[in-house]
C-alpha positions as CSV (number, residue, x, y, z in Angstrom):
1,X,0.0,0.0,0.0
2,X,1.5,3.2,-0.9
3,X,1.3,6.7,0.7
4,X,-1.6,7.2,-2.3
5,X,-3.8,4.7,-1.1
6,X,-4.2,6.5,2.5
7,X,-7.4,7.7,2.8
8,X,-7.6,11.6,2.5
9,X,-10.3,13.9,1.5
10,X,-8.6,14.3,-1.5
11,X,-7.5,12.4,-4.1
12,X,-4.0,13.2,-4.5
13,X,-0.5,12.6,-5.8
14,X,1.6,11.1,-2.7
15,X,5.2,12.3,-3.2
16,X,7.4,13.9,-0.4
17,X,9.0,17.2,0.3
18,X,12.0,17.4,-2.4
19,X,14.2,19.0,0.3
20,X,17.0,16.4,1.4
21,X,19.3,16.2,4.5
22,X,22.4,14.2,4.7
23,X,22.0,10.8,6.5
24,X,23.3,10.8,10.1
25,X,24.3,8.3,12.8
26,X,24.1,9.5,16.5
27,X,24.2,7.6,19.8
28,X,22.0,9.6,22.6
29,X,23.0,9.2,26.3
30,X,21.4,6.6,28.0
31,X,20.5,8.8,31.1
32,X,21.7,6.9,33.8
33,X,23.6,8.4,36.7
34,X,26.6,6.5,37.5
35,X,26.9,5.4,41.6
36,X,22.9,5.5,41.8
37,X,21.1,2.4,42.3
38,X,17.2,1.9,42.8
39,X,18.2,-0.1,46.1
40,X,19.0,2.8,48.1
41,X,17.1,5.8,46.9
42,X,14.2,4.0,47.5
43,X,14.7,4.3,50.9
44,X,14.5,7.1,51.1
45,X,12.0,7.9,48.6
46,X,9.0,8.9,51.3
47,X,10.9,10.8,52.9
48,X,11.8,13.4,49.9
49,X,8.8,12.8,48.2
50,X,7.3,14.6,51.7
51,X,10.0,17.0,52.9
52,X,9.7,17.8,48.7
53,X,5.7,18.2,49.0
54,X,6.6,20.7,51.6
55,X,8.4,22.6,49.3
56,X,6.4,22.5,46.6
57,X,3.5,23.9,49.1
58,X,5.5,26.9,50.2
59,X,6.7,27.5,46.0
60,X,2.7,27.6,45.5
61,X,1.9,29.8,48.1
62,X,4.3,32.2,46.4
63,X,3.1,31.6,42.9
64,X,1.0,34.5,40.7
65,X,-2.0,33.2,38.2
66,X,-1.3,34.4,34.6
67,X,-3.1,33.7,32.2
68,X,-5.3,30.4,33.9
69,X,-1.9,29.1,34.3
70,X,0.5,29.0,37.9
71,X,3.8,30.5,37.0
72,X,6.5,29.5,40.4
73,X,9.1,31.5,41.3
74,X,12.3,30.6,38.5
75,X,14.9,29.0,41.5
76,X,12.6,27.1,43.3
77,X,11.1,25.8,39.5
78,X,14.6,24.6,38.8
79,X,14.4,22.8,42.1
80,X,11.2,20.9,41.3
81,X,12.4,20.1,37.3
82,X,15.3,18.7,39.1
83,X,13.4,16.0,40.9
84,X,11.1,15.2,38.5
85,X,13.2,13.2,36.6
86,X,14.4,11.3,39.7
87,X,10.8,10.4,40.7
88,X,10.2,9.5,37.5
89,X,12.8,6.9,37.9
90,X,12.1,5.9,41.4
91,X,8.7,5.1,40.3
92,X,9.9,2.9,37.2
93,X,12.3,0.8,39.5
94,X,9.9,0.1,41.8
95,X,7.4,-1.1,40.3
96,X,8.9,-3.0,37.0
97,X,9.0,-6.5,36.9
98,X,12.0,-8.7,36.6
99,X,11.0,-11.3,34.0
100,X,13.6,-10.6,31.1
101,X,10.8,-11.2,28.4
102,X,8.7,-8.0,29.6
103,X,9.8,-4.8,28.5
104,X,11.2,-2.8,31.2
105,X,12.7,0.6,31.8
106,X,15.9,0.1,31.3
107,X,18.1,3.4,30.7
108,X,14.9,5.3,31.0
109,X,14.8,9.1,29.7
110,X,13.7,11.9,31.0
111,X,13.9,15.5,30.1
112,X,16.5,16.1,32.0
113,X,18.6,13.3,30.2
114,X,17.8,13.7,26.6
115,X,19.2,17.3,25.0
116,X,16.2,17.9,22.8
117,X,18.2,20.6,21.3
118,X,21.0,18.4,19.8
119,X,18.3,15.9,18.6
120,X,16.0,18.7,16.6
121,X,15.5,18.9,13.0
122,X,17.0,21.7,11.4
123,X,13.8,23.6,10.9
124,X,13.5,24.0,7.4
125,X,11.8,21.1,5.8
126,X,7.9,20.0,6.7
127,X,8.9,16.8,5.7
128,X,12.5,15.6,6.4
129,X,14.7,13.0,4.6
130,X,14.7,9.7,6.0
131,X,18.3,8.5,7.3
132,X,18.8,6.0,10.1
133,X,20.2,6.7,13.8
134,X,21.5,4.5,15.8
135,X,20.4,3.8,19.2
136,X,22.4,2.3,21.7
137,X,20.3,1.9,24.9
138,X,17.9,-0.3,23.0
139,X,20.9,-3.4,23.2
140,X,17.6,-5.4,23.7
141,X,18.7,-6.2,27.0
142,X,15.6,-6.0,28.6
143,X,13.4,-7.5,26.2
144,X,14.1,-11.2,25.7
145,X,12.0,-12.8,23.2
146,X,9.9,-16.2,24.3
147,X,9.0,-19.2,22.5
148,X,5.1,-18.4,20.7
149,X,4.1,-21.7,22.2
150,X,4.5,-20.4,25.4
151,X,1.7,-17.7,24.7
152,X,-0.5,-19.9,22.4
153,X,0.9,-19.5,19.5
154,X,1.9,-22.2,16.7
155,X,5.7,-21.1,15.7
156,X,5.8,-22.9,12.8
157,X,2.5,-20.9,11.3
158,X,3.9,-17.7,12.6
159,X,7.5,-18.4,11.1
160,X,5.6,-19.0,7.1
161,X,4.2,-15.8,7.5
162,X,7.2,-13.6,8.8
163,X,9.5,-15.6,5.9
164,X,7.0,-14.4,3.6
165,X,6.8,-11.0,4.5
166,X,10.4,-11.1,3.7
167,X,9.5,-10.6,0.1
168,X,8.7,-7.0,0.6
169,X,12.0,-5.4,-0.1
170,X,11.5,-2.4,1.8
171,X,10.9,-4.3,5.2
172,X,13.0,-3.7,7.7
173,X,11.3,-5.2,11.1
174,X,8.0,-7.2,12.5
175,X,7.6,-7.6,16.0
176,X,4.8,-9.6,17.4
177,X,4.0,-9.2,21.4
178,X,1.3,-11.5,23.3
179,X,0.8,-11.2,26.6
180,X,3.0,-8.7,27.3
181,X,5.8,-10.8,26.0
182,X,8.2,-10.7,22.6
183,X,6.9,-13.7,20.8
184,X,8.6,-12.8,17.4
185,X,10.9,-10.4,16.3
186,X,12.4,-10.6,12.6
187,X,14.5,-8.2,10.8
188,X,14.9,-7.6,7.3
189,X,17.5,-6.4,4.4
190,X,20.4,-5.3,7.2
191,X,18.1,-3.9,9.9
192,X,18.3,-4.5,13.4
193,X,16.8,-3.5,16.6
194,X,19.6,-0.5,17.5
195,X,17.9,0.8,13.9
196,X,15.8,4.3,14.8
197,X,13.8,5.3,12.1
198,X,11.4,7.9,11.0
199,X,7.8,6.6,12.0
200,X,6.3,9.4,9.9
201,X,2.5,9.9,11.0
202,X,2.3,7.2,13.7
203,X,3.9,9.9,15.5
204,X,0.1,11.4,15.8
205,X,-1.2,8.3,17.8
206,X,1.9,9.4,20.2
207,X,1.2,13.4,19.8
208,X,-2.9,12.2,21.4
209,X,-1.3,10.3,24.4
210,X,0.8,13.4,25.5
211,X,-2.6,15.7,25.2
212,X,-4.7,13.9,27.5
213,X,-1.6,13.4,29.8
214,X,-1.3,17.0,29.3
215,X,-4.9,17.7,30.6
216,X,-4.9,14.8,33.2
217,X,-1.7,17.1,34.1
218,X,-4.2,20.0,34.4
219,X,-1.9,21.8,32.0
220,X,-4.9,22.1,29.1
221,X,-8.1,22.5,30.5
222,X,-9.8,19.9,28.2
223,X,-9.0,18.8,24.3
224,X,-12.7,20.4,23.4
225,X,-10.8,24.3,24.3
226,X,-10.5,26.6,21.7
227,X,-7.1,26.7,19.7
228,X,-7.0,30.7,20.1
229,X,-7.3,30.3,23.8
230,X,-4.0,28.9,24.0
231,X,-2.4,30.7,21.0
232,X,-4.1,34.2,20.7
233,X,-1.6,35.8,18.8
234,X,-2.0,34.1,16.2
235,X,-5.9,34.7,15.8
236,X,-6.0,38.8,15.6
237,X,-7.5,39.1,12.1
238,X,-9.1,35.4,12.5
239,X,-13.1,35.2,11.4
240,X,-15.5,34.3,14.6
241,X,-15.7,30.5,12.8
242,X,-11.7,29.8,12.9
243,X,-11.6,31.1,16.8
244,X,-14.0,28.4,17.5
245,X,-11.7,25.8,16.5
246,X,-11.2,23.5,19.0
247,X,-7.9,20.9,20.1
248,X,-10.5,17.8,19.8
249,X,-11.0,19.6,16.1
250,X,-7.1,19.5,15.6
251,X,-6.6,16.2,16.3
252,X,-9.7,14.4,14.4
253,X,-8.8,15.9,11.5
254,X,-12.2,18.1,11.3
255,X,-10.6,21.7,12.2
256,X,-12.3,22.6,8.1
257,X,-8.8,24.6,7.1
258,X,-8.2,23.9,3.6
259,X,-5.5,21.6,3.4
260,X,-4.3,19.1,0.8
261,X,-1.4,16.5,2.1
262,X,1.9,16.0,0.8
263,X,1.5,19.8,-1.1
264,X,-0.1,22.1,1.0
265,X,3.0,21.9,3.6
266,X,5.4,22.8,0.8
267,X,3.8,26.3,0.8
268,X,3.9,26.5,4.5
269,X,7.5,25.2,4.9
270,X,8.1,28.4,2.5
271,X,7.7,30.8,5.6
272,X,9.5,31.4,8.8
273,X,5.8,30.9,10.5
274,X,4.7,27.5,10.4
275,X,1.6,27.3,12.7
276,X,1.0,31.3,11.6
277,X,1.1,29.6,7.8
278,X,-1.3,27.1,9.1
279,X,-3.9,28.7,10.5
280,X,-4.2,31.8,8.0
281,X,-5.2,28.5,5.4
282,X,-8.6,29.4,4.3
283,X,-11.5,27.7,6.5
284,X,-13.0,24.9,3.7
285,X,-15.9,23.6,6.2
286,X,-17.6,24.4,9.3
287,X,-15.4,23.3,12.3
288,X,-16.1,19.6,13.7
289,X,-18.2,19.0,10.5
290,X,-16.0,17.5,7.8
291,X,-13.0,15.1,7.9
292,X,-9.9,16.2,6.3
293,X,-6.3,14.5,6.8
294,X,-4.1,17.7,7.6
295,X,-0.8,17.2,9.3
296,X,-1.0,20.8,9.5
297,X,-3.4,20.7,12.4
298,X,-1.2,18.3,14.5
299,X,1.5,20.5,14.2
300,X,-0.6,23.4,15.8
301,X,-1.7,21.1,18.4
302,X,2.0,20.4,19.0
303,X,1.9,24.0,19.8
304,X,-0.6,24.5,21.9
305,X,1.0,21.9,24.1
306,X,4.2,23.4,23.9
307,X,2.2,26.3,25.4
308,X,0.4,25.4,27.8
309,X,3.1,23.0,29.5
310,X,6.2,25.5,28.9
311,X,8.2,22.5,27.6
312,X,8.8,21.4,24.1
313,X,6.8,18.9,23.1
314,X,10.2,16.8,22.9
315,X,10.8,17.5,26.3
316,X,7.4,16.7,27.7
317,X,7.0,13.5,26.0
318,X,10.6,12.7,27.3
319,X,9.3,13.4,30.9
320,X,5.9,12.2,31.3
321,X,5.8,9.8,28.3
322,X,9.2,7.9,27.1
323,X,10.8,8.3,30.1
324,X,9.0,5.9,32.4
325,X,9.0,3.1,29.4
326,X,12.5,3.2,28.4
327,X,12.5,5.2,25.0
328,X,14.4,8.0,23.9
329,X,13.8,9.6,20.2
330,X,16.9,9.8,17.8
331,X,15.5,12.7,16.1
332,X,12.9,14.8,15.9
333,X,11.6,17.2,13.4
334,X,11.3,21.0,14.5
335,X,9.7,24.2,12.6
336,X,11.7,27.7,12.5
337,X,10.3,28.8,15.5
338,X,11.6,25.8,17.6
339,X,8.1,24.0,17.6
340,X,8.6,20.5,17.4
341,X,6.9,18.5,14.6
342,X,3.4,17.2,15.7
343,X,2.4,14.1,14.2
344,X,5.8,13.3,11.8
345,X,9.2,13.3,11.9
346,X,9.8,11.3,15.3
347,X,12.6,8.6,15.1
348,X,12.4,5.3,16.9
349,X,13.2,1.6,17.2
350,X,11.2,-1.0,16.2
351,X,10.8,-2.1,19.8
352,X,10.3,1.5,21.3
353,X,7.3,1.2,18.8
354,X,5.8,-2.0,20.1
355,X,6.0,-0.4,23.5
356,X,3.8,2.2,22.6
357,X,1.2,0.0,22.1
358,X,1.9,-2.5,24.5
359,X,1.0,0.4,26.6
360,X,-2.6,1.0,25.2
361,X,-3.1,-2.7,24.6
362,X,-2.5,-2.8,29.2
363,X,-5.4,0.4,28.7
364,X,-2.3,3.1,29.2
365,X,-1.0,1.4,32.1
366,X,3.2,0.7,32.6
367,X,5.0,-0.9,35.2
368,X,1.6,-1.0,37.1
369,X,1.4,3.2,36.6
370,X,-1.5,4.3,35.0
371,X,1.1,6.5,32.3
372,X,-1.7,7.7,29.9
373,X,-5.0,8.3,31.0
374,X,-8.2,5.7,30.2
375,X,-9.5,7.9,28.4
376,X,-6.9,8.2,25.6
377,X,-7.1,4.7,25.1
378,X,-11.0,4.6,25.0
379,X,-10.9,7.8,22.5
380,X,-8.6,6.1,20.2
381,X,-11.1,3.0,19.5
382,X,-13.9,5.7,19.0
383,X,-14.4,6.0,15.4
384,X,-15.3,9.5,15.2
385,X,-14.9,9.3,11.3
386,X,-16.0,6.5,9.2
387,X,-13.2,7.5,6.6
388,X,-14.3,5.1,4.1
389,X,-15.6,1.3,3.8
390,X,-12.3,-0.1,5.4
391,X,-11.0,2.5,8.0
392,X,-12.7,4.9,10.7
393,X,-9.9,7.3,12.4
394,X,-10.1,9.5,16.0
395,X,-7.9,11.3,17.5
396,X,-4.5,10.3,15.9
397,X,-5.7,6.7,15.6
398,X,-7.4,4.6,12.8
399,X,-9.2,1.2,13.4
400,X,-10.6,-1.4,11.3
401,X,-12.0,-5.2,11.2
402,X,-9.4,-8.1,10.0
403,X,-11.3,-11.4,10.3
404,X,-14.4,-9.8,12.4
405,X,-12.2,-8.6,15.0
406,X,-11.8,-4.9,16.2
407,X,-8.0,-3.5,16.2
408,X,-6.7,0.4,16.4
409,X,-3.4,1.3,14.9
410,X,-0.8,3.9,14.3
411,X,-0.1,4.2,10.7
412,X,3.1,5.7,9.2
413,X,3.9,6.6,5.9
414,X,5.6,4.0,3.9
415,X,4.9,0.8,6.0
416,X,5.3,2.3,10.0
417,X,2.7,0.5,12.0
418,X,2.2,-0.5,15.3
419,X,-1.3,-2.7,15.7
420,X,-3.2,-3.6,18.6
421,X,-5.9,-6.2,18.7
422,X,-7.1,-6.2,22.3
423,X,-9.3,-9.2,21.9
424,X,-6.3,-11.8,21.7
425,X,-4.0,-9.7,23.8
426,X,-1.8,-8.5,20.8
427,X,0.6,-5.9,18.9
428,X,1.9,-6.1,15.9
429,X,4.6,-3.7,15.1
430,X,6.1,-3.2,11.3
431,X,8.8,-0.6,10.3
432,X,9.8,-0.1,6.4
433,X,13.0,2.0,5.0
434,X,11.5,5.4,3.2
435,X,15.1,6.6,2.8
436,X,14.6,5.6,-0.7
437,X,11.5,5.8,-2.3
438,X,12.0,4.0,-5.1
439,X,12.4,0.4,-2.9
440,X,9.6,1.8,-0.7
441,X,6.5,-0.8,-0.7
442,X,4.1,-0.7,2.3
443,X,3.4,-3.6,3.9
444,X,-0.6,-4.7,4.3
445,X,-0.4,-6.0,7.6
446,X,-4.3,-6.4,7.7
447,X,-3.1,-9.2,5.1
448,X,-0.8,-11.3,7.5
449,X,-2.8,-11.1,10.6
450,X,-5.7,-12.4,8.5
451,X,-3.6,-14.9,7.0
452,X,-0.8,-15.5,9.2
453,X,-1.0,-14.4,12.4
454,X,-4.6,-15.0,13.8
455,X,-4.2,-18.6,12.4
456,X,-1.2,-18.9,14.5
457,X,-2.9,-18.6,18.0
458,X,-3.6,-21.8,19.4
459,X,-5.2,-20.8,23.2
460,X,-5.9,-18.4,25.3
């Protein structure tokens, strides 16, 4: 299936941006403090958390309301960013298990651990080339793979399928994960699982986990707030319609600004205004009426959370969202005025991918921490828009029916997929090498769990 075949509200010639960048190779820190050891600060984790609690009390007795938003004091700010990481971590070791086949935290990031800076595209392409980084923490150390017929699964019928997969050229990885546990993991034409790659619009499914953190957070007051609430400089001259654009309206494609993918964002990418270029597009609908795919509205929404929060939305997702579970990005895209992409241009491995939807398959929960909110997970099974015969979408998500069973999914451009079918406890997780178009064949994986996979589970 090619970028073409994506349903959009237009009919439309799928090529990318012609802008290139050269290919890189970079190995980000794996964040972990040398001399420190679970063991012994969690001994003393209640008493900081309290003496800390006391702090934070007297920093908000101190604070000034601005704008619906508490704005501490800058020192004792730096104080509290400082121990959010640690917590973060405390948190992770404490309640992880130690079976080697579950994915666990191991060299966790935070925000204070990964320089979003250093990792940030260069701000001048919507759509960036597609090299590959390398990632060194994810030395699959902590993620063992286990026979299939120890989750019900028949290997042999499960080994036909991933050989023929193998065909596709383009293929770099398939991961399957029941039970919480690596059951297969294959990779393809010189990949490998230290290979971080660009999972193009499956970034958006991430991009709808950090909102409703962000509003469990109390950072946006709900995802059905007005846009220009949050970004009012860029609605001076904006008609009474466009201000009642909503985040919800963003993020289910239904904000009704004219926008046609893979051509409008070469005009936008033209300015030194991204999200200014964005939301002067003409309105083409009434807002919350009519779906249109725009990765031009996630990438406002990026704003607005990078906003609201007063973190990047690299940072954020680093602290409250990778962090806990163990990922760190290789690269992510960024716009001239240092917003980072929303929904495209995020760079991960193949097994950072199937933890991202291990975690909504266990209904946002990690290490026995509810990470994302229920609600995020029950949104992104909603269909909200019945795109077409096959595919519904909301909120960053699509879902369909592969042998009359429900299943959500990321989808990326060019084969990047991560698929959860809650009712036999499964993700399937495919990445595919865009670097070069003309190899570039994307994978139907509706195809091999019909054929392949779901004949492969033998019990419960």
């Amino acid at each position: 299936m090619t970028r073409a075949d994506r349903p959009t509200a237009a009919n439309v010639a799928c090529t990318k941006s012609p802008h290139a960048e050269p290919s890189a190779a970079r190995t980000p820190s794996q964040g972990k403090r040398r001399g420190w050891h679970p063991r012994f600060a969690l001994r003393k984790m209640k008493s900081v958390m309290r003496s800390r609690e006391q702090g934070l009390r007297r920093v908000r007795s101190r604070t000034t309301a601005a704008g619906g938003c508490v704005r501490a004091g800058r020192s004792a700010a730096r104080r509290i960013a400082r121990l959010v990481p640690i917590l973060s971590l405390l948190a992770v070791a404490g309640c992880a298990e130690a079976s080697p086949s579950k994915p666990t935290a191991t060299g966790a990031a935070t925000a204070a651990t990964v320089d979003c800076g250093r990792i940030a595209g260069n701000g001048r392409t919507f759509y960036e080339s597609n090299p590959t980084y390398e990632d060194a923490v994810d030395d699959g150390a902590d993620w063992s793979p286990t026979a299939p017929e120890a989750q019900g699964m028949d290997s042999t019928k499960l080994r036909t399928g991933l050989t023929k997969l193998g065909d596709n050229s383009s293929l770099f990885s398939v991961l399957v994960i029941r039970h919480d546990r690596l059951v297969a993991e294959r990779y393809y034409h010189g990949s490998g699982a230290q290979r971080s790659n660009n999972v193009h619009s499956a970034s958006k499914s991430i991009l709808q986990a950090l909102l409703h953190i962000a509003v469990a957070k109390g950072d946006i007051g709900s995802l059905d707030d007005p846009v220009a609430d949050y970004l009012p400089g860029y609605f001076g001259n904006a008609s009474a319609d466009k201000k009642k654009i909503t985040i919800r309206h963003m993020l289910n494609m239904r904000s009704g600004l004219d926008w046609t993918e893979d051509s409008t964002e070469r005009q936008v990418e033209k300015t030194s205004n991204w999200v200014q270029a964005i939301l002067d597009r003409p309105l083409k609908s009434v807002p919350g009426t009519t779906y249109n795919y725009s990765s031009g509205n996630t990438h406002v929404v990026s704003a607005v959370l990078q906003k609201a929060t007063r973190m990047s939305t690299c940072q954020f997702a680093h602290q409250y969202l990778f962090g806990p579970m163990g990922i760190t990005a290789e690269h992510w895209g960024r716009d001239p005025q240092g917003i980072f992409s929303g929904g495209y241009n995020v760079y991960l491995t193949p097994r950072e991918m199937a933890k991202f939807g291990l975690l909504y398959l266990q209904d946002g929960k990690w290490a026995g921490r509810q990470l994302v909110p229920h609600d995020a997970v029950r949104a992104a099974q909603a269909r909200t828009a019945q795109v077409d015969d096959t595919f519904a979408y909301s909120e960053g998500w699509w879902m369909n029916t592969v042998s009359e069973r429900s299943t959500y999914f990321a989808w990326g451009y060019g084969g990047q997929f991560i698929y959860v079918i809650p009712s036999v406890d499964t993700v399937l997780v495919t990445s595919e090498n865009t670097g070069n178009s003309s190899v570039n064949k994307e994978i139907n994986p509706r195809e091999f769990i019909r054929d392949h996979l779901l004949p492969a589970i033998t019990g419960p």
